[in-house]
C-alpha positions as a Python dict, from the first residue, in 0.01 Angstrom:
ca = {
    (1, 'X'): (0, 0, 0),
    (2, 'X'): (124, 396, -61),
    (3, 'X'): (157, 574, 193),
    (4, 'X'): (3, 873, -4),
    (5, 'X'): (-299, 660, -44),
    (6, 'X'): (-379, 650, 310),
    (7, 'X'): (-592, 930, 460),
    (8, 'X'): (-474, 1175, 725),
    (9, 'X'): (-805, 1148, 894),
    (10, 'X'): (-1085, 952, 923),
    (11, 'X'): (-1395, 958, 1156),
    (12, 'X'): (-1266, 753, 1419),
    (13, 'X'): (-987, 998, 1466),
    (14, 'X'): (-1195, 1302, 1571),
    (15, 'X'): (-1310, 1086, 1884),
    (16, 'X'): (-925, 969, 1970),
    (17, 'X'): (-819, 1344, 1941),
    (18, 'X'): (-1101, 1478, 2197),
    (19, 'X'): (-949, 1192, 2403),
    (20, 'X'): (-626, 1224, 2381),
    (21, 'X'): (-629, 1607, 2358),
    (22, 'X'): (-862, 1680, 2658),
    (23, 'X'): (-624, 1436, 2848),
    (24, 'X'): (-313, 1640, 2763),
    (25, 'X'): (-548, 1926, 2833),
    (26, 'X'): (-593, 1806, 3179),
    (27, 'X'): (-208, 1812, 3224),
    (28, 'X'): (-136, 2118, 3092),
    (29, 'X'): (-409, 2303, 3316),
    (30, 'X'): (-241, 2124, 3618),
    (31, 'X'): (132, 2228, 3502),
    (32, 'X'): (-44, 2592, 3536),
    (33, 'X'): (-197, 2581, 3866),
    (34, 'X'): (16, 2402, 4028),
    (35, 'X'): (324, 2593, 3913),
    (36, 'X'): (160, 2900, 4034),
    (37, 'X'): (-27, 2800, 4317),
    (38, 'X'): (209, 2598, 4468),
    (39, 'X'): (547, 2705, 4357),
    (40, 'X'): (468, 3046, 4266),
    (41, 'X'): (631, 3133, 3905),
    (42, 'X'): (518, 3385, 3770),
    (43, 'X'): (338, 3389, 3420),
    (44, 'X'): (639, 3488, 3232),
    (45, 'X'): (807, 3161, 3310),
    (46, 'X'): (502, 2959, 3315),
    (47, 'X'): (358, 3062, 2967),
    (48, 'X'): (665, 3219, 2821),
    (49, 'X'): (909, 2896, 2891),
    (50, 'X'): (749, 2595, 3075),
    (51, 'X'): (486, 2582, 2825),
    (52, 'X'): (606, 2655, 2512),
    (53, 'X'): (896, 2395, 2584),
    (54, 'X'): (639, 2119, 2678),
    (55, 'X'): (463, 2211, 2333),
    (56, 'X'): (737, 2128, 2175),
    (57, 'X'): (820, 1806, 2311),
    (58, 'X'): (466, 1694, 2274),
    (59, 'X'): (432, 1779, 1948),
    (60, 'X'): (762, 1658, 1777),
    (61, 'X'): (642, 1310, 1938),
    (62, 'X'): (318, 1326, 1827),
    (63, 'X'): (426, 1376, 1467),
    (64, 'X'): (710, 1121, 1523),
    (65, 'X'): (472, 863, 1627),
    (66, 'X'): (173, 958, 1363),
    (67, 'X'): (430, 916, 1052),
    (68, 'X'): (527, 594, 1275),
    (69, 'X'): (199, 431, 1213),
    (70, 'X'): (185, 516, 858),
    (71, 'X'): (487, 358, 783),
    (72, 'X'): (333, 26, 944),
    (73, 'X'): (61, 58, 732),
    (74, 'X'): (218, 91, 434),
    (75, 'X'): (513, -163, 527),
    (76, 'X'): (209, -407, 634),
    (77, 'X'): (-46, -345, 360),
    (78, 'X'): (-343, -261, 577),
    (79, 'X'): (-523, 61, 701),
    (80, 'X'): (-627, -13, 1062),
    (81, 'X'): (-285, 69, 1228),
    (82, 'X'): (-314, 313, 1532),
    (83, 'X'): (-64, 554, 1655),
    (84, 'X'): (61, 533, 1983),
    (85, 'X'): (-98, 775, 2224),
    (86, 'X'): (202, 1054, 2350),
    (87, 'X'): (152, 1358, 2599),
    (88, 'X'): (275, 1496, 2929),
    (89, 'X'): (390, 1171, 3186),
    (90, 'X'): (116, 1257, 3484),
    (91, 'X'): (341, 1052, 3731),
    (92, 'X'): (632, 1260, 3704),
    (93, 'X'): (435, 1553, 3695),
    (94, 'X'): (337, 1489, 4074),
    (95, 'X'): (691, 1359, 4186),
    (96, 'X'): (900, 1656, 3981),
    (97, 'X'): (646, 1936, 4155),
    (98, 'X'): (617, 1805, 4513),
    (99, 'X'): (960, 1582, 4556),
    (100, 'X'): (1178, 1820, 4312),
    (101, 'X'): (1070, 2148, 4286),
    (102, 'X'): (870, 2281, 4626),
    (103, 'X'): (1187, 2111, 4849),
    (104, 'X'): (1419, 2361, 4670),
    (105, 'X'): (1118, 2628, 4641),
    (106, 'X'): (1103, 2588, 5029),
    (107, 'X'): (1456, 2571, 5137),
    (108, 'X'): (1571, 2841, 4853),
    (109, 'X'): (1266, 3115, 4820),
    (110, 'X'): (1330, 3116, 4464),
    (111, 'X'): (1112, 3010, 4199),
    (112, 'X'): (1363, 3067, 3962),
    (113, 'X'): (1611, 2761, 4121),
    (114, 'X'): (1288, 2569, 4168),
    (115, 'X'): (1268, 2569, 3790),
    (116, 'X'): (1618, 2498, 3748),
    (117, 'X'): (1563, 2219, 3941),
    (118, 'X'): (1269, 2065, 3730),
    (119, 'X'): (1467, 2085, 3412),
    (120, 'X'): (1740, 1903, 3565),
    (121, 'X'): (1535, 1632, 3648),
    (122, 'X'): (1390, 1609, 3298),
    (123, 'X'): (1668, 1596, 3162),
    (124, 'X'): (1783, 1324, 3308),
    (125, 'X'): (1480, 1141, 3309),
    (126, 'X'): (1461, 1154, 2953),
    (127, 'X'): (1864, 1040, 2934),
    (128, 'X'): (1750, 748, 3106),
    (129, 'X'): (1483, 660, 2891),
    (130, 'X'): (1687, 721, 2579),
    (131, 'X'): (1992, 485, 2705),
    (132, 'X'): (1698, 224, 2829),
    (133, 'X'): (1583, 189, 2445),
    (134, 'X'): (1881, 13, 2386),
    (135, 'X'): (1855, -267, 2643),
    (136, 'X'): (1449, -248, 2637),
    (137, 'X'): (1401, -485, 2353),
    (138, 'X'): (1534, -779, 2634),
    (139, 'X'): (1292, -699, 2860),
    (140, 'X'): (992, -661, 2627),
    (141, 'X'): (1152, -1083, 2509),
    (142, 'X'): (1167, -1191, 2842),
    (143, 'X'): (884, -1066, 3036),
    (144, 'X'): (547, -1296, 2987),
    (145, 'X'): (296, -1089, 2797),
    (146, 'X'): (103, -1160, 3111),
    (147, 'X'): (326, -953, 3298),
    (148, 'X'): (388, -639, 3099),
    (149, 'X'): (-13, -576, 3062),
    (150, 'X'): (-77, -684, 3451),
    (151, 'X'): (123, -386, 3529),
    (152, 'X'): (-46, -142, 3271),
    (153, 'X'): (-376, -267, 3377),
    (154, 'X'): (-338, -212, 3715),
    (155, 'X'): (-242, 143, 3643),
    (156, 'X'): (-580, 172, 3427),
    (157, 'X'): (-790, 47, 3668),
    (158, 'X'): (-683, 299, 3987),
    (159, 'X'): (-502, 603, 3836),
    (160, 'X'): (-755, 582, 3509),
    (161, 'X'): (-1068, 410, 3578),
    (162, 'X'): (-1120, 465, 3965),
    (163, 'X'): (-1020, 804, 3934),
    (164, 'X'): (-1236, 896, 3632),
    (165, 'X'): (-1510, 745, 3810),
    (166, 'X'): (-1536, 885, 4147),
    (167, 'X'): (-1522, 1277, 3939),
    (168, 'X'): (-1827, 1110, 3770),
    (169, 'X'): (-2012, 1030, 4043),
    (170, 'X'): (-1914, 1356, 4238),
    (171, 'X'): (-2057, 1559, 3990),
    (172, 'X'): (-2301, 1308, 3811),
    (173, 'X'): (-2569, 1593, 3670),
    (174, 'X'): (-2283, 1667, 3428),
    (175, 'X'): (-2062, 1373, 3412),
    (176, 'X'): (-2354, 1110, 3329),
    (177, 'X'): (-2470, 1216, 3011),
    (178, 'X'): (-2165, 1219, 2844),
    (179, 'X'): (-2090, 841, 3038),
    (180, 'X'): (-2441, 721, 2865),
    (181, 'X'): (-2353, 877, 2516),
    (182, 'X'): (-1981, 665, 2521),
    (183, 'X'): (-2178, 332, 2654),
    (184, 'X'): (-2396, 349, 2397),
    (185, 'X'): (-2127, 405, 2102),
    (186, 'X'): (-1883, 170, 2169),
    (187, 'X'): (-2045, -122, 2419),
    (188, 'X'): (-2400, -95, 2216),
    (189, 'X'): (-2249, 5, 1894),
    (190, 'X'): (-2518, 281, 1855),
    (191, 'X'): (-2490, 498, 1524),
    (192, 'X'): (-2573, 941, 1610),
    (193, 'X'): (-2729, 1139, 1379),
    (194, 'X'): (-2496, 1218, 1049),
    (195, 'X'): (-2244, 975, 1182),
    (196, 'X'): (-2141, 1216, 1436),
    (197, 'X'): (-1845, 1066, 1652),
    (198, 'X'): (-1952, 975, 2025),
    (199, 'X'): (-1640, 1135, 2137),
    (200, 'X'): (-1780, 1490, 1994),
    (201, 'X'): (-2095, 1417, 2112),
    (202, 'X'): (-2008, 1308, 2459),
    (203, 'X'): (-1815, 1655, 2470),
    (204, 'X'): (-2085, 1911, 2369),
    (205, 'X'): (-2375, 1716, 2558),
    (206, 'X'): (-2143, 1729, 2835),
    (207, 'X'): (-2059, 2106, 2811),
    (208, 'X'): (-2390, 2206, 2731),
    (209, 'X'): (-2546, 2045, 3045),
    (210, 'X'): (-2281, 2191, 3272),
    (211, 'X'): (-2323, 2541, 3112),
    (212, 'X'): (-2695, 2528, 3143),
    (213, 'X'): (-2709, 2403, 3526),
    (214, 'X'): (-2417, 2555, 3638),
    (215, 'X'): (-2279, 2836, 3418),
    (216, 'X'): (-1898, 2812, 3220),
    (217, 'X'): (-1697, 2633, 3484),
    (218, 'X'): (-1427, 2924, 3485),
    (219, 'X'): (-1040, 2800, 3396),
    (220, 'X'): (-675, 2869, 3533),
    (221, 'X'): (-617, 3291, 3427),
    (222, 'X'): (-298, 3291, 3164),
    (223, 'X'): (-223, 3589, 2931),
    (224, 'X'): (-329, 3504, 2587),
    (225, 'X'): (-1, 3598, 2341),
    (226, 'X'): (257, 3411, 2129),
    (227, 'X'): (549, 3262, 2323),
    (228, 'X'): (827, 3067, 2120),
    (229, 'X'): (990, 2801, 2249),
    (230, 'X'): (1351, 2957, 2398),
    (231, 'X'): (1681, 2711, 2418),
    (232, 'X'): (1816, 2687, 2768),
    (233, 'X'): (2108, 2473, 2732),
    (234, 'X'): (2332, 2742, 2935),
    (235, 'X'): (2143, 2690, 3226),
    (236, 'X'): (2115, 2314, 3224),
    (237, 'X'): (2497, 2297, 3141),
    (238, 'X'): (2484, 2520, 3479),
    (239, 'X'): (2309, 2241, 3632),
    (240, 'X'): (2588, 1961, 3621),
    (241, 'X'): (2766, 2129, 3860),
    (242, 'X'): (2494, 2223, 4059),
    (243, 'X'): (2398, 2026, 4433),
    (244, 'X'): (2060, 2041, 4296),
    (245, 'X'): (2104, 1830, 4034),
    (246, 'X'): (2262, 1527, 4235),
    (247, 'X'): (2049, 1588, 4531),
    (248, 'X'): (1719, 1468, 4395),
    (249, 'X'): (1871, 1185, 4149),
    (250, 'X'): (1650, 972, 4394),
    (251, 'X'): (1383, 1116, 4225),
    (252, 'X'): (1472, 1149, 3888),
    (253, 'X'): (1605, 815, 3842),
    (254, 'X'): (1329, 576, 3919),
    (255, 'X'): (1105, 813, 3723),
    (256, 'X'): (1314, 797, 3391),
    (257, 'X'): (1312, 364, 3510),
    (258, 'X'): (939, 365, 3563),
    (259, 'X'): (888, 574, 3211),
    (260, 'X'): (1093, 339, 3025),
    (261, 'X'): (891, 44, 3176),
    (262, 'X'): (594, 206, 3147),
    (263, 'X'): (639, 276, 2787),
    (264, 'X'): (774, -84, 2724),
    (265, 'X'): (440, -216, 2837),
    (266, 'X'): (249, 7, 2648),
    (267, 'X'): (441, -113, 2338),
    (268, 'X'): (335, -455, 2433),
    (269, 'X'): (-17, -371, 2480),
    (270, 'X'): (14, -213, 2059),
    (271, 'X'): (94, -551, 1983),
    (272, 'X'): (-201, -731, 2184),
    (273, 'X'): (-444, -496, 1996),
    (274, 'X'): (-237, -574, 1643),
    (275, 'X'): (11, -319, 1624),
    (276, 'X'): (389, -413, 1666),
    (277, 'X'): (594, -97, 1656),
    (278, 'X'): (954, -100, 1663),
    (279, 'X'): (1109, -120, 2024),
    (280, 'X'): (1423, 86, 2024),
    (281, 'X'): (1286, 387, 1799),
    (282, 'X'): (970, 433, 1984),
    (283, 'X'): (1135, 405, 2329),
    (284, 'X'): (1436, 648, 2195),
    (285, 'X'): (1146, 893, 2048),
    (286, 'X'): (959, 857, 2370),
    (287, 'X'): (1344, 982, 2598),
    (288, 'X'): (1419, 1249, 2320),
    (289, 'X'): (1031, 1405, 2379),
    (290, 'X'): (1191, 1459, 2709),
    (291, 'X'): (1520, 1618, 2644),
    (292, 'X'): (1355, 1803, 2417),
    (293, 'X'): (1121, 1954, 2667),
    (294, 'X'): (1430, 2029, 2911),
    (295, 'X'): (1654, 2157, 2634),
    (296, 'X'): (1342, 2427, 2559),
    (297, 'X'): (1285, 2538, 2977),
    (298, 'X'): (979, 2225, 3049),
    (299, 'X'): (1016, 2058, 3399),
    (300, 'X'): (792, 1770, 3246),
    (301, 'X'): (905, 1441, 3041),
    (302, 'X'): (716, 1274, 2780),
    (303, 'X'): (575, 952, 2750),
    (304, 'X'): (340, 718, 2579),
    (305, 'X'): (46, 689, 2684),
    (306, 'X'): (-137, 402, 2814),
    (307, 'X'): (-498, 291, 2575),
    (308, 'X'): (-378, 217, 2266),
    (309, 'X'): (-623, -63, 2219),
    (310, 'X'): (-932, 218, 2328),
    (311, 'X'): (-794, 427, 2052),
    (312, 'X'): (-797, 168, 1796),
    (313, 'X'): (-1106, 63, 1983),
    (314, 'X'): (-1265, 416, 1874),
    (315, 'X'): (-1154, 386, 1503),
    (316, 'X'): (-862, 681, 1554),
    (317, 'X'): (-567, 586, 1344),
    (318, 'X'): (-263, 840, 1279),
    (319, 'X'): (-460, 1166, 1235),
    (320, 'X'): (-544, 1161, 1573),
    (321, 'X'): (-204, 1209, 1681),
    (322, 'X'): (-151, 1499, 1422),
    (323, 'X'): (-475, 1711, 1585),
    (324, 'X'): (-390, 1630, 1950),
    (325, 'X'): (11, 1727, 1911),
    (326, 'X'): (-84, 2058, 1670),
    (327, 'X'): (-401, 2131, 1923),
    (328, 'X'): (-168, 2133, 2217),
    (329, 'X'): (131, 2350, 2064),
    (330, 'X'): (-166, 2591, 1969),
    (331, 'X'): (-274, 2658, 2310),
    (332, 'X'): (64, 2631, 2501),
    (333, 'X'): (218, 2876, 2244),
    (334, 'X'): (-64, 3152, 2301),
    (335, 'X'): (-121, 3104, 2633),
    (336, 'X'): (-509, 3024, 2602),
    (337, 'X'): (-538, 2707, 2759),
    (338, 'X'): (-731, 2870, 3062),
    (339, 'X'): (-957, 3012, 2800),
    (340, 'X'): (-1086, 2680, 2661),
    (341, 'X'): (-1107, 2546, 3021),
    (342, 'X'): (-1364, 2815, 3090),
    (343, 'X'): (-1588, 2626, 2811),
    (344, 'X'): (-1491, 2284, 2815),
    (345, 'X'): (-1507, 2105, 3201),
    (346, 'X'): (-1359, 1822, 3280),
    (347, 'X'): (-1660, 1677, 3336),
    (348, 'X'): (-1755, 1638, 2974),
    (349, 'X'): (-1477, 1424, 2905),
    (350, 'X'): (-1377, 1213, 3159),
    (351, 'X'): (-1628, 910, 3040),
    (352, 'X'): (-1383, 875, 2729),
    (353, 'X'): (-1122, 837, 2949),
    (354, 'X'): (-1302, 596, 3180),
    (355, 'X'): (-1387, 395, 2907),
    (356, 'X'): (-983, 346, 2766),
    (357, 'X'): (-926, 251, 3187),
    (358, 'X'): (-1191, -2, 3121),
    (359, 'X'): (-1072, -125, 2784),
    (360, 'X'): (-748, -190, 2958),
    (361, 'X'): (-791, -375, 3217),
    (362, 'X'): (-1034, -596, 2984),
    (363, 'X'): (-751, -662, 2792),
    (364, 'X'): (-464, -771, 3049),
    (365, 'X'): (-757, -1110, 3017),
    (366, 'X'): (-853, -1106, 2721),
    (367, 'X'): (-500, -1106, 2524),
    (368, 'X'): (-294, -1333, 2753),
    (369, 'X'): (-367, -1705, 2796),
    (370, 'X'): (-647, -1788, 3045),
    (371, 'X'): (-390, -1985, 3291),
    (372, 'X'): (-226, -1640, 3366),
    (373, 'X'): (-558, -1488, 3499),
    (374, 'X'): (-414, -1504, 3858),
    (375, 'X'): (-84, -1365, 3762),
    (376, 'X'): (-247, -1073, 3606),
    (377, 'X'): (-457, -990, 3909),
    (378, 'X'): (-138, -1036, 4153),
    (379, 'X'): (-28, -781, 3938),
    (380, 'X'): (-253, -527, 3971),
    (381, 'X'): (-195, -521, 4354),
    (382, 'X'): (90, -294, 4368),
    (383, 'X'): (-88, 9, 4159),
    (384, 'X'): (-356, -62, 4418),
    (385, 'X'): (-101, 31, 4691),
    (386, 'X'): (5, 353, 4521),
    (387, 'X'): (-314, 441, 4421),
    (388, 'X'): (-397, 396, 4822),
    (389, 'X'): (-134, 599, 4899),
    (390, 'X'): (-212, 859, 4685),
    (391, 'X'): (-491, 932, 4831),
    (392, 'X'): (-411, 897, 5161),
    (393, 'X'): (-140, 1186, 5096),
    (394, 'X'): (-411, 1371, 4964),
    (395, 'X'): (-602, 1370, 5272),
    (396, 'X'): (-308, 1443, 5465),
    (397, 'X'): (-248, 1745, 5303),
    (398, 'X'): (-624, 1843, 5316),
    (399, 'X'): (-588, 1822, 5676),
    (400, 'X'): (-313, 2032, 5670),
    (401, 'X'): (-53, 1775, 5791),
    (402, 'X'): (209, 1523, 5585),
    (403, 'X'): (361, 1132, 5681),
    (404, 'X'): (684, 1321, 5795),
    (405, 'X'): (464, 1595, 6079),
    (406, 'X'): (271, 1291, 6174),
    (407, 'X'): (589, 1055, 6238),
    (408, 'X'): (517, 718, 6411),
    (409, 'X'): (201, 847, 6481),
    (410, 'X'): (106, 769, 6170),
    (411, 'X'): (203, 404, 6126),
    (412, 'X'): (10, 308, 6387),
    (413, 'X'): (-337, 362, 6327),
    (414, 'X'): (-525, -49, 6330),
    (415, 'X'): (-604, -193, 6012),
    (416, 'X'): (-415, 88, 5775),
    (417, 'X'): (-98, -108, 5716),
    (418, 'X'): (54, 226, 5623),
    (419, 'X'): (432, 99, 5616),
    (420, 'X'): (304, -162, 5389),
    (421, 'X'): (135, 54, 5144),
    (422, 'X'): (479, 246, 5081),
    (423, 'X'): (684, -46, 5060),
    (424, 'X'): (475, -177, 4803),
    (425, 'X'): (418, 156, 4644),
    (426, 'X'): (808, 236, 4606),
    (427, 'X'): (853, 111, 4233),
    (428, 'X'): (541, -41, 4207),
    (429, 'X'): (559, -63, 3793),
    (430, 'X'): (888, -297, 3833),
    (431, 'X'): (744, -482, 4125),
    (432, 'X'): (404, -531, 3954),
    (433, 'X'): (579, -648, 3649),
    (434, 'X'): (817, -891, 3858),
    (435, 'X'): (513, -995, 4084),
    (436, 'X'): (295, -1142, 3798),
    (437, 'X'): (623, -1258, 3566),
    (438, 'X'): (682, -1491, 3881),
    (439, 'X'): (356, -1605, 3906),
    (440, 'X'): (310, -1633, 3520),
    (441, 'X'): (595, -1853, 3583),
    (442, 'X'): (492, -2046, 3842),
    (443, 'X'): (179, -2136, 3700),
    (444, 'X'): (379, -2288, 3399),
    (445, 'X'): (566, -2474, 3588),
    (446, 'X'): (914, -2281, 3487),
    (447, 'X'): (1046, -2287, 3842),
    (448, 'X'): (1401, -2209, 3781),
    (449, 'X'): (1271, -1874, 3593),
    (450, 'X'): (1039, -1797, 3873),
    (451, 'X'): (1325, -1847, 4054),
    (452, 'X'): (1512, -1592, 3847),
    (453, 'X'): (1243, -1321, 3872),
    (454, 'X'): (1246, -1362, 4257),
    (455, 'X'): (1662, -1332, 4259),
    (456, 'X'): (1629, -1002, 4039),
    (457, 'X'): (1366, -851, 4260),
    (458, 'X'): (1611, -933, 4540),
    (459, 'X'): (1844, -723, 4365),
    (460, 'X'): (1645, -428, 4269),
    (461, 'X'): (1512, -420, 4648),
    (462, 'X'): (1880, -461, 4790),
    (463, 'X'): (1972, -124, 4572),
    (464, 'X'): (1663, 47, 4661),
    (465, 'X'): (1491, 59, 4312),
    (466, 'X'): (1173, -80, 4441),
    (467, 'X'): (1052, -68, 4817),
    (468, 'X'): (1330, 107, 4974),
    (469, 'X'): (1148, 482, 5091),
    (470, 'X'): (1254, 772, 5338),
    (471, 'X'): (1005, 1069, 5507),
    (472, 'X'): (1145, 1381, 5448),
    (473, 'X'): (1000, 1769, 5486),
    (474, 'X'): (960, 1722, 5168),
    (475, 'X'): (758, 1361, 5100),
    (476, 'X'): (857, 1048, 5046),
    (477, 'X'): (1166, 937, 4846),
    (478, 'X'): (1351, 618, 4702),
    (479, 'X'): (1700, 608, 4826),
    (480, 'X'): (1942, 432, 4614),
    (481, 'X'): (2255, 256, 4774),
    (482, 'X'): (2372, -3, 4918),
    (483, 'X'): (2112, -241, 5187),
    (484, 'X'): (1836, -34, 5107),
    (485, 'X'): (1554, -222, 5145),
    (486, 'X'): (1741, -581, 5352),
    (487, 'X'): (1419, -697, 5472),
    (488, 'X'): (1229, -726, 5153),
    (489, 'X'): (1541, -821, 4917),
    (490, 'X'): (1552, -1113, 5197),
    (491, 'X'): (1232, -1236, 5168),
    (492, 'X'): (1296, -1277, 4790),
    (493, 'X'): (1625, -1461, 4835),
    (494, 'X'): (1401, -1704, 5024),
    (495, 'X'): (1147, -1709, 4701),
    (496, 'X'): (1419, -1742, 4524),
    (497, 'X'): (1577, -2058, 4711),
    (498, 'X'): (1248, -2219, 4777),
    (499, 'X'): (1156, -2232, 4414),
    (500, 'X'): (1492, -2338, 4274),
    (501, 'X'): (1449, -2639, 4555),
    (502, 'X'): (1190, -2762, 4432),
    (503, 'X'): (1282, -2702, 4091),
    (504, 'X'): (1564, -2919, 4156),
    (505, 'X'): (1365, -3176, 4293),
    (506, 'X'): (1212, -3289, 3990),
    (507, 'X'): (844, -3027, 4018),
    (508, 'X'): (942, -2785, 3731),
    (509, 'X'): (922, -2830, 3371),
    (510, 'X'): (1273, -2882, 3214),
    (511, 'X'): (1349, -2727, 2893),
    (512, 'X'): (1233, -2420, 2687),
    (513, 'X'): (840, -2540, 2635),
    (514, 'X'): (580, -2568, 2924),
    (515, 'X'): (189, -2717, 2896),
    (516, 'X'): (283, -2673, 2489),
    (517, 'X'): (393, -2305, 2487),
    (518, 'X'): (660, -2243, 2251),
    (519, 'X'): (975, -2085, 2390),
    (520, 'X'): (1025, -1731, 2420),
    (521, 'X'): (914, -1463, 2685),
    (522, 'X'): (551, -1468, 2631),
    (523, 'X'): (545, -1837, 2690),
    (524, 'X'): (217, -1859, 2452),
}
């Protein structure tokens, strides 16, 4: 097939852009509040350098990653290939303002090294995601399908799906119409009027109830005026020098490890839904989206996002991609995105992005063999924790407190297993992904690689990479060194031992084939 043959856009890609645009949209209105709320730039740097730097990132990746699916296309001879989903990484966005930037806003005054101190993080975030690509192609080999989407689903069904639903319900006058318009597109397969996407639909019901019962819901205030994207590489050359850059490399370390991993297992979830994308060029893309928004003044890295299959399951294909990554440039580099907010609330698009949690989590089981079931569910358990302990933060702060002014005091409330939470929390994308490998293992009889999976999480505990955490003034952090975590890298070893016993004893399956899998990672 030519690639000049095959449309931009088609219908299904006006729904994946109001997706996938209102989700960056959501990002980009916290970047603003929070940035001047809580670390107090001023509008200059917010709309004049943050935000013209993240437009950048996100839409050289979007464009990357649109041509991306084209090529497929073309290369495979088929028209149904979707691009993978790209914006602002929402994790990092938390753990750069709170863990990065407020502890130097606080112990500095100054906005200005607060800033400094986001773009050093980014930057190396995104280093570590670009030198991961190389050594990513492994992991995606040896990790059980099983695994990888576990992980991915878990994340869907707290940080997407529970999320999205509890803002439904709070507000349901709004929220539900737009919920009932996506059910009855893409469970019931209803046809609108003229063929109008559900996606559009969903919006302007959604806006038009909330303006008629409640009035426009009002956005963040941002001066509306073209702001180019300015180099900063001075200042970041500045930063390698700087204490500020090595004394948060707690943070921006396992958040470069848990993008890379992250983006691995949304790779893997393409492929589930029929779309196999190169490894080591979408994962280099993916770390270059965030040097690029460093090198151009953005605290924020990149990454894909998770619901590929809900975007194929929409009918969005590569124009999607286009819309969202031009859309977003458009209203970072004029400053407007409080504008649109002031028309557009949440509300009205939140069921779309229920409905890719959903899709998810529907296919960790559906697209990995039915045996695995179990190991799938363990490993949703860990994004359970952090999504616990997100919200228990959240209260804490609402109550004007935090885990390091409460102390002990904290840990020893009956029945919240606090301590537990956090351990399980720290890493919890590697640790889900370990967590269900094992048991994907086990269940296959492979003790020797269970085995192996248990002696690595060992290791990544013993370094602090997962489960290792200190309170500090300024939140919780993952130390990295030496003994980090002894407790927990010992009760692997003794995973690790007991399986390789019995593995020795004759109760494993020898060789590269279990129950009539074919070797490889997937083990299907």
């Amino acid at each position: 097939m030519n690639d000049s043959r095959l449309p931009w856009i088609v219908k299904g890609d006006i729904d994946g852009f109001f997706g996938l645009w209102m989700d960056n949209l959501v990002q980009l209105l916290l970047i603003a509040s929070l940035l001047k709320g809580v670390l107090g730039f001023s509008d200059s740097l917010i709309f004049g350098q943050v935000l013209p730097g993240a437009a950048l990132s996100i839409l050289g990746g979007n464009l990357f990653y649109a041509c991306q699916a084209r090529r497929l296309a073309e290369r495979e001879g088929r028209e149904d290939v979707t691009a993978l989903p790209y914006g602002i990484n929402t994790v990092s966005l938390f753990a750069f303002v709170f863990f990065v930037m407020l502890p130097v806003k606080i112990a500095t005054g100054s906005a200005e090294a607060a800033w400094r101190a986001g773009i050093a993080a980014c930057l190396v975030s995104g280093l570590i995601e670009t030198g991961g690509s190389f050594v990513a192609g492994w992991v995606r080999r040896a990790a059980p399908r099983a695994a990888l989407l576990a992980a991915l689903a878990g994340i869907a069904v707290t940080f997407i799906s529970m999320d999205f639903a509890l803002k439904i319900w709070e507000r349901p006058l709004v929220a539900m119409a737009p919920l009932a318009i996506i059910f009855l597109q893409y469970f019931a397969k209803i046809r609108f009027p003229l063929g109008l996407p559900g996606g559009l639909v969903a919006v302007v019901a959604g806006a038009a109830v909330s303006a008629g019962i409640y009035g426009f819901p009002g956005g963040v205030p941002s001066p509306v005026g073209v702001a180019l994207p300015v180099p900063v590489v001075g200042v970041l050359a500045g930063m390698v020098s700087s204490p500020l850059l090595w004394d948060f490399l707690a943070i921006s370390v396992p958040m470069g490890l848990m993008t890379l991993v992250g983006s691995l297992m949304n790779l893997e979830s393409a492929e589930a839904a029929g779309d196999r994308f190169d490894t080591r060029s979408s994962l280099a893309v993916n770390g270059a989206g965030s040097i690029l928004a460093a090198v151009f003044g953005s605290c924020f890295p990149t990454t894909l996002y998770i619901g590929h299959p809900g975007w194929k399951g929409l009918g969005a294909r590569s124009g999607y991609a286009v819309l969202n990554g031009v859309a977003v440039a458009i209203l970072c580099l004029t400053g407007s995105i409080g504008a649109l907010a002031s028309i557009v609330p949440e509300e009205a698009v939140i069921a779309i992005l229920l409905w890719i949690g959903i899709i998810m989590v529907g296919q960790a089981f559906s697209a990995t063999p039915a045996r695995h079931a179990p190991a799938v569910a363990l490993g949703f358990i860990p994004a359970v924790a952090a999504w616990g302990l997100l919200m228990s933060q959240a209260a804490f702060r609402t109550a004007g407190t935090s885990l390091h002014k409460l102390g002990a005091s904290a840990f020893g409330v009956p029945g919240s297993h606090l301590g537990g939470m956090i351990t399980l929390e720290r890493g919890f994308i590697f640790s889900s992904l370990i967590l269900a490998a094992m048991a994907a293992a086990l269940i296959d009889r492979r003790l020797l690689r269970a085995a192996g999976w248990a002696g690595a999480a060992a290791l990544l505990a013993w370094f602090g990479v997962i489960h290792a955490w200190e309170i500090t003034p300024g939140g919780l952090i993952s130390p990295f060194g030496w003994a980090k975590a002894p407790a927990v890298a010992g009760g692997y070893l003794v995973m690790a031992a007991l399986f390789s016993l019995f593995a020795l004893g004759g109760h494993g399956v020898s060789g590269e084939a279990a129950r009539g899998d074919p070797a490889g990672g997937d083990g299907e």
